[in-house]
C-alpha positions in Angstrom: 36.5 -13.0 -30.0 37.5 -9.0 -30.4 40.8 -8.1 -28.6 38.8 -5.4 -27.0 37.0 -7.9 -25.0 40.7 -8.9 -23.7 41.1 -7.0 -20.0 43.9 -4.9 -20.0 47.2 -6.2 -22.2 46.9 -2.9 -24.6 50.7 -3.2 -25.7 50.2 -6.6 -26.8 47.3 -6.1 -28.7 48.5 -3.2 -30.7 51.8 -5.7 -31.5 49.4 -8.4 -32.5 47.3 -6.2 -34.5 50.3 -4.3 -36.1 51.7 -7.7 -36.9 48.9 -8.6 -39.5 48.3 -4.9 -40.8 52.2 -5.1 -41.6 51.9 -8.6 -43.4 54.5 -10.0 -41.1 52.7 -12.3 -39.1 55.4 -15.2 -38.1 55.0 -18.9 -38.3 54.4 -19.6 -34.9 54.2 -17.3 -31.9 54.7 -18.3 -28.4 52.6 -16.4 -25.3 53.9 -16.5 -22.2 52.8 -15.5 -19.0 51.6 -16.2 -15.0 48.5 -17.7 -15.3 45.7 -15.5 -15.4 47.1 -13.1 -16.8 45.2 -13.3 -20.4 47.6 -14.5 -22.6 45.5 -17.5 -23.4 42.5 -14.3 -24.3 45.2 -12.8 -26.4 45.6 -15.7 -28.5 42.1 -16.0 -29.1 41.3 -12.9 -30.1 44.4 -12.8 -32.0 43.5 -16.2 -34.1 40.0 -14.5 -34.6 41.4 -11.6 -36.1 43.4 -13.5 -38.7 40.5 -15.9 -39.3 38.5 -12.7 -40.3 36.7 -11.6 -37.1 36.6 -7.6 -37.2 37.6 -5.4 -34.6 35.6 -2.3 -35.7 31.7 -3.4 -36.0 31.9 -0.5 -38.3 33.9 -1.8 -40.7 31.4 -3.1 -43.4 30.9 -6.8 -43.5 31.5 -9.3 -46.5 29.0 -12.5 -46.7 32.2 -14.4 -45.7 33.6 -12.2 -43.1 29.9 -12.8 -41.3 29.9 -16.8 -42.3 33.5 -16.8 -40.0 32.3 -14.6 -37.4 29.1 -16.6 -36.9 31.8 -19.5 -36.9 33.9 -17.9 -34.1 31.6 -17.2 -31.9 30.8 -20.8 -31.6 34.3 -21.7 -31.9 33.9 -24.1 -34.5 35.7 -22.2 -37.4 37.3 -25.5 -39.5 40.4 -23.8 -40.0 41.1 -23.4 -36.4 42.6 -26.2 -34.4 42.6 -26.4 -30.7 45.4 -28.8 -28.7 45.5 -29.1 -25.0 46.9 -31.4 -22.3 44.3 -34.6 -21.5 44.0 -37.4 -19.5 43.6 -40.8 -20.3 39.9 -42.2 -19.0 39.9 -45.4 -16.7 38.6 -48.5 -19.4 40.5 -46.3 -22.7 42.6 -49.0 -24.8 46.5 -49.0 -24.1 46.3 -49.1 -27.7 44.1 -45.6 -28.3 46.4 -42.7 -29.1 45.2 -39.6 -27.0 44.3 -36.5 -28.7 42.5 -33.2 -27.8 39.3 -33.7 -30.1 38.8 -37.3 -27.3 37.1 -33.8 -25.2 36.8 -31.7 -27.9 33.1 -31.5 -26.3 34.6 -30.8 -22.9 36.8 -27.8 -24.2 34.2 -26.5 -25.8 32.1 -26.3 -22.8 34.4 -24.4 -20.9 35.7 -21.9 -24.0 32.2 -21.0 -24.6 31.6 -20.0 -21.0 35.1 -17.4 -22.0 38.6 -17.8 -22.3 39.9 -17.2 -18.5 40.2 -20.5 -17.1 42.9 -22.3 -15.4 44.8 -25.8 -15.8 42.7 -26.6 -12.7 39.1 -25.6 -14.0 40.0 -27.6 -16.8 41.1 -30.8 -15.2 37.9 -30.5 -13.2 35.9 -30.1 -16.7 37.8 -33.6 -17.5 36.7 -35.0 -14.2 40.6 -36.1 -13.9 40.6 -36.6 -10.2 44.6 -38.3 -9.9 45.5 -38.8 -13.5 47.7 -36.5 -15.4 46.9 -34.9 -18.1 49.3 -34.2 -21.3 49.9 -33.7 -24.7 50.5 -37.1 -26.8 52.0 -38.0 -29.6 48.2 -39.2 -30.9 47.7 -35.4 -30.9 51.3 -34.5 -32.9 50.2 -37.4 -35.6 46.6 -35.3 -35.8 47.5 -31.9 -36.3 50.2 -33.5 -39.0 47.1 -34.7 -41.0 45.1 -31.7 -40.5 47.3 -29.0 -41.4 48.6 -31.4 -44.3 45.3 -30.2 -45.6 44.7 -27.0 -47.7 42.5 -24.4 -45.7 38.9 -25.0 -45.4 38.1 -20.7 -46.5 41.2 -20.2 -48.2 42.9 -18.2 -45.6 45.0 -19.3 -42.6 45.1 -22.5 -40.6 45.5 -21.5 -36.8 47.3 -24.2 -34.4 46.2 -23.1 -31.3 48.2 -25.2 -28.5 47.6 -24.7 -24.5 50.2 -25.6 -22.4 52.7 -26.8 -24.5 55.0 -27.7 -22.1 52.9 -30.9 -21.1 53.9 -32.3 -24.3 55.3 -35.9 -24.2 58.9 -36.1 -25.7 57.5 -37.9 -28.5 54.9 -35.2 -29.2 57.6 -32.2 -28.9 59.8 -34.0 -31.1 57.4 -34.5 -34.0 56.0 -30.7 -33.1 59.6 -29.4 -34.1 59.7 -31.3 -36.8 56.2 -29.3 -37.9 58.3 -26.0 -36.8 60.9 -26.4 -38.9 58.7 -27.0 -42.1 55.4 -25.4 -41.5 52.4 -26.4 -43.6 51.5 -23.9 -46.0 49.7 -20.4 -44.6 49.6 -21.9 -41.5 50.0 -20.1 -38.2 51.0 -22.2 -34.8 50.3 -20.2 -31.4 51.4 -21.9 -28.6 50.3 -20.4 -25.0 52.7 -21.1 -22.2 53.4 -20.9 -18.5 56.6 -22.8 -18.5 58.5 -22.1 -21.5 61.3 -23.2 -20.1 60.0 -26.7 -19.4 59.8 -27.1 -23.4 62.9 -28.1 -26.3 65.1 -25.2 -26.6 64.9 -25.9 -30.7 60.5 -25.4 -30.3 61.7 -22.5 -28.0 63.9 -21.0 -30.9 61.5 -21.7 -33.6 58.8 -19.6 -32.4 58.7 -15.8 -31.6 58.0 -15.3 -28.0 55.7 -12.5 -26.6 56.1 -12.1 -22.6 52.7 -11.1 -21.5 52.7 -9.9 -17.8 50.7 -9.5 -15.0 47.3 -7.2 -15.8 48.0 -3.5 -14.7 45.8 -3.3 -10.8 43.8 -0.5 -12.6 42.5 -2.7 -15.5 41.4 -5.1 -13.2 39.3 -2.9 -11.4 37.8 -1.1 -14.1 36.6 -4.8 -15.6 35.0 -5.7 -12.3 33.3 -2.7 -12.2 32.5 -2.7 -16.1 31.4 -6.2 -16.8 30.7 -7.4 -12.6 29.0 -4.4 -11.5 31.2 -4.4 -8.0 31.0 -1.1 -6.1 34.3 0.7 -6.1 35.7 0.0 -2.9 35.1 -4.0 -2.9 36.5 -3.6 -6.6 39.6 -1.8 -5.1 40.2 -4.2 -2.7 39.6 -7.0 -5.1 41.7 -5.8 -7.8 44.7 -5.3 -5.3 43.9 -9.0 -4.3 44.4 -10.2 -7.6 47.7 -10.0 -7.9 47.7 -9.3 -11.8 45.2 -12.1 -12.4 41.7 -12.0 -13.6 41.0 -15.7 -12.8 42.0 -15.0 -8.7 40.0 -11.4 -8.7 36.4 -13.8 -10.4 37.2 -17.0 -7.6 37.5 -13.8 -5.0 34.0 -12.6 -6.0 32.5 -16.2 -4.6 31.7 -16.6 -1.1 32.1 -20.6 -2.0 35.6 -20.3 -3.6 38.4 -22.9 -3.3 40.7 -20.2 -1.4 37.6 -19.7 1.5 38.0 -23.9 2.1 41.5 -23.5 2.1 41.2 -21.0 4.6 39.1 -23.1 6.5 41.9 -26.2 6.4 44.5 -23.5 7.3 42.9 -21.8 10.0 42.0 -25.8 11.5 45.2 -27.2 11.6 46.8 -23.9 13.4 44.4 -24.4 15.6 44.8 -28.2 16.2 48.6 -28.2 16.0 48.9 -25.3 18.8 46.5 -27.3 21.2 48.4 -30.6 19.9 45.3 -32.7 19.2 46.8 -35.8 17.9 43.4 -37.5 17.1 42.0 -34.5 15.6 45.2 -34.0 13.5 44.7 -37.3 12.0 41.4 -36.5 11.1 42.6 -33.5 9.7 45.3 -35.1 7.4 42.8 -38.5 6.1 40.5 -35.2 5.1 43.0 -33.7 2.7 44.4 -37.0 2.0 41.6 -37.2 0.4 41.9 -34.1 -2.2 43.3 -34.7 -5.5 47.4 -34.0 -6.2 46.6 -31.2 -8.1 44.4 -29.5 -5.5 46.6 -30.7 -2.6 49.3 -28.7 -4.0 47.2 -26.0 -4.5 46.1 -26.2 -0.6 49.9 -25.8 -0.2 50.6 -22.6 -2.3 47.7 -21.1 -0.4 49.3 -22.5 2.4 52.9 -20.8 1.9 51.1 -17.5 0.8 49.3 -17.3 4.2 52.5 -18.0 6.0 53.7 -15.0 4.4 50.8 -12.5 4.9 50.9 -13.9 9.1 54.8 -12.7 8.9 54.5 -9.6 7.5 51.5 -8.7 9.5 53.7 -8.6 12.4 55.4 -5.1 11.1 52.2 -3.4 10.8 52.5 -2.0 7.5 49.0 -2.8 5.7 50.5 -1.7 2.4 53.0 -4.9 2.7 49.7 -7.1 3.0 47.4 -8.9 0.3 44.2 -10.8 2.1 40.6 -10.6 1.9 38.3 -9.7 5.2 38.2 -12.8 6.6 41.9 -13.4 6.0 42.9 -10.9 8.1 40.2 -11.2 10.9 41.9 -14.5 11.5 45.7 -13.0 10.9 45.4 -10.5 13.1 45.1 -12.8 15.9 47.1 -15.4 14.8 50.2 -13.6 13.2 52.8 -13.5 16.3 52.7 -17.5 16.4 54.9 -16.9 12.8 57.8 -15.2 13.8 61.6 -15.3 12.7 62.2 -18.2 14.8 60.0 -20.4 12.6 59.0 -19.0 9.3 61.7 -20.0 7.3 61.5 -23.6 8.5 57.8 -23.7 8.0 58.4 -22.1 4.2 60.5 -25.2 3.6 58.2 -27.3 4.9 55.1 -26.6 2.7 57.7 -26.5 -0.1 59.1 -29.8 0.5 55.4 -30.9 1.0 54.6 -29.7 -3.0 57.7 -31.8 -4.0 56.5 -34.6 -2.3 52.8 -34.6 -3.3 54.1 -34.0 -7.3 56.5 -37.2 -6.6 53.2 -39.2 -6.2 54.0 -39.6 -2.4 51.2 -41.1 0.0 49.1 -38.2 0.9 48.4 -39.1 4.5 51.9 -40.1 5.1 53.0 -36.2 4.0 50.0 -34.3 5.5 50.0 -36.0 8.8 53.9 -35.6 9.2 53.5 -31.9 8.0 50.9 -31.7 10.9 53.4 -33.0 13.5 56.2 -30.7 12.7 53.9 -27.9 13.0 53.2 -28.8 17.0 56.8 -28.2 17.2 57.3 -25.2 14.7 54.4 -23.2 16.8 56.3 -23.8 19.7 58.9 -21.2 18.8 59.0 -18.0 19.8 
């Protein structure tokens, strides 16, 4: 993967590049970032341009500069090594120690389809439906043995870890320990949306790069680039975003996550304002239902649509972020959220995510949430 297939991010790139034509690569580099945002791209193409992918097709190429480039492209160069939060199947041993190669054929799947894709997408790819997915200390004892090992083409040996803070404690203890005396020519990049979450020591041992949110512009020259959007849809899209790719591809389909949500959203409004008690308990069994992880997404969405049916109400459309349909239904619903209830719905939804991430009963939660709304709406 070429950093110029990376959407936006220019600064990083040029740091990244400038780090390898400088011989000063470091031990291990930590990207962090919102998700979306490409960091997980920028690691990609960064561990392709050490492996020996070239950035310039120009550049004449060696029999063993095309023998790794035919290997990255299928991401199956050996001296590459992917880890990545997993979940432990129904039927799997107590005995079996997790690690990332148990999907290897999973992740590979969903890389080859291109590297923006989120923790959900790839929990889905899993089929994980409840079950938590993390790093284990089966995967700390493999990368131990395979970096032991001298490099397959005599270059570097790339550690490539997702989400490292969904590392057990065991794992993140045996990780430092492969910090603190890195195997020979070997190169650990660790992609992160919670740094904080992780050992301060793994913190300090790597060098971090803060990757933010893609520049509104990039995004809408990609969608008209590589999507072929018209301009205007790709303006509106791009604003949409919010600095993600991931959110401005889901907005392109007309059967995206976000359009159900909406759906959900737009229902229980409806049914808590008219205070159908039967319906309501319909409603809450439905998303009961859902998995944690998309529950809490529902939520987010949830609290992010409170917010655009507030600041509707001072008509300033530059304060706003919603699709079409979004706003067909805001605009005749936004006076119901008003400063006598907004802030005590926010909490609500918020104490909601707590909940649902505290594994507590799902129809319990949704169907009190429901009843506190009858009364929230209420307000004026």
């Amino acid at each position: 993967m070429k950093f110029s297939e990376v959407i936006g991010q220019e600064q990083v790139k040029q740091r990244l590049m400038q780090m390898v034509h400088d011989d000063r690569v470091p031990h291990a580099i930590m990207l962090c970032g919102p998700a979306g945002c490409g960091k997980k791209a920028l690691a990609l193409a960064f561990a392709s341009y050490l492996l020996g992918e070239r950035e310039d097709d120009s550049i004449p190429a060696t029999p063993a500069i095309r023998n790794a480039e035919a290997m990255l492209h299928q991401w199956q160069h050996p001296d590459l090594h992917f880890s990545y939060p997993v979940i432990r199947p129904s039927g799997t041993s107590a005995t079996h120690k997790m690690e990332s190669a148990d999907f290897a054929s999973d992740w590979h799947n969903l890389l080859m389809k291109g590297p923006y894709f989120s923790f959900e997408q790839w929990l889905e790819e899993m089929k994980a439906a409840n079950q938590q997915a993390e790093i284990g200390v089966g995967e700390s004892d493999h990368l131990t043995r395979k970096l032991s090992l001298k490099s397959s083409l005599n270059g570097y040996k790339i550690s490539f870890i997702w989400l490292p803070e969904r590392m057990n404690q065991e794992c993140s203890n045996k990780l430092l320990k492969l910090l603190e005396e890195p195997p020979q020519q070997t190169v650990f990049l660790l992609v992160s949306e919670q740094p904080e979450l992780l050992l301060e020591t793994i913190r300090s041992r790597t060098q971090q790069i803060d990757v933010r949110r893609i520049d509104e512009e990039d995004i809408f020259n990609a969608l008209i680039e590589r999507r072929g959007i018209e301009e205007e849809d790709a303006r509106r899209i791009a604003r949409l975003s919010g600095g993600s790719w991931m959110k401005a591809i889901q907005t392109l389909s007309a059967n995206n996550e976000n359009q159900q949500f909406l759906d959900m959203f737009i229902q229980l409004m409806r049914l808590s304002y008219t205070r159908k008690m039967k319906e309501l308990k319909l409603w809450s069994d439905t998303v009961a239902g859902y998995g944690r992880e998309r529950q809490k997404r529902m939520l987010t969405y949830f609290l992010q649509l409170i917010r655009e049916n507030f600041m509707y109400n001072f008509h300033q459309p530059e304060l706003n972020y919603m699709t079409a349909e979004e706003e067909n239904f805001v605009s005749k619903f936004a006076r119901f959220i008003n400063e006598a209830n907004v802030i005590e719905i926010t909490e609500l939804y918020t104490r909601a995510i707590r909940d649902i991430s505290q594994n507590a009963n799902g129809r319990i939660v949704f169907y009190d949430l429901a009843l506190q709304m009858i009364i929230l709406l209420s307000r004026k």
